[in-house]
Every structure is written in C-alpha cells, then in structure tokens.
C-alpha positions, 0 to 999 in steps of 0.5 A: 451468495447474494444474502442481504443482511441488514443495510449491506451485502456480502457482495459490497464486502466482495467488491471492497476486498476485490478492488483493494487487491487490484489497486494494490497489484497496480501500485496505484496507493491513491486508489487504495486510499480512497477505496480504504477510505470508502471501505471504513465509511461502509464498514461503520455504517454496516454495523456488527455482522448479523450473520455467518457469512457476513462475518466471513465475507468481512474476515476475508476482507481484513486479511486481504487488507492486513496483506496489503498493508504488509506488503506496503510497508515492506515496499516502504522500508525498501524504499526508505533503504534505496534512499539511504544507500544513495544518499550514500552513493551521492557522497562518494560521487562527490568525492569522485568528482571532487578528486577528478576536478582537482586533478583536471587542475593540476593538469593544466 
C-alpha cells in the first residue's frame, strides 16, 4: 500500500497510529503528546481523504487514538482514587502515631 494521495500517504497514517500505540504500551504520555500534536498538524494539512483507503487508513488511525485516550482516562481515575484512598491512609497513620506518642508519654 504505497498509494500517494494528495500531499500525504497512508503510510504516514500507518506511522502515526503505530507510534501513538507504542508510546502508549510504554507509558511514556510525553511522546504521546508530541506525536498527538504531529498527528493533528499532519491531519490539517492532508485535508478531506480523497480516496478508499486514505479514509480507511485514518479510520484505523482514530480508533486507535479513541483507544489510547480510553485507556488514559481509566489510568487517570485510577489514579485519581489511589490518591484518594491515601489521602485517607495519611489520616489514620496520624491518628496512629498520634495515639502511640501519647502513650510512649505516658510511659515515662
């Protein structure tokens, strides 16, 4: 499939949705964003699909980026309730060690 249409291949397509996918498997959002930023620039410029399989290129492409978005926001609710639940954590241990010094004074 190396058919130029217009100003952009479907192998430029291929390439976005390829590294979007491994940045994301590695956790490493900062290329995700750049590549997402790249993505969106390249996307602009390409204009409207003029054929089959430019348009199935860049559908594949948005379901792999709906997917990636998916997944980081349910990493990001997770995250949000770890923090949460510690938060929660911190204020019985300080009860705890509260309770444990008072009676370390009393010991004495």
């Amino acid at each position: 499939m190396s058919e130029k249409a217009g100003p952009t291949s479907i192998e430029l397509w291929k390439r976005f949705e390829t590294a979007l996918q491994e940045y994301a498997n590695a956790e490493d959002w900062d290329k995700v964003v750049k590549v997402n930023a790249l993505m969106v620039l390249a996307l602009k410029k390409a204009g409207k699909p003029a054929t089959k399989s430019q348009l199935v290129a860049r559908k594949a492409l948005a379901t792999t980026h709906a997917n990636i978005l998916q997944n980081l926001h349910q990493k990001k609710d997770k995250l949000q309730q770890d923090i949460h639940q510690f938060k929660g954590q911190q204020d019985g241990l300080a009860a705890y060690q509260l309770t444990r010094l008072s009676g370390e004074i009393n010991d004495i």
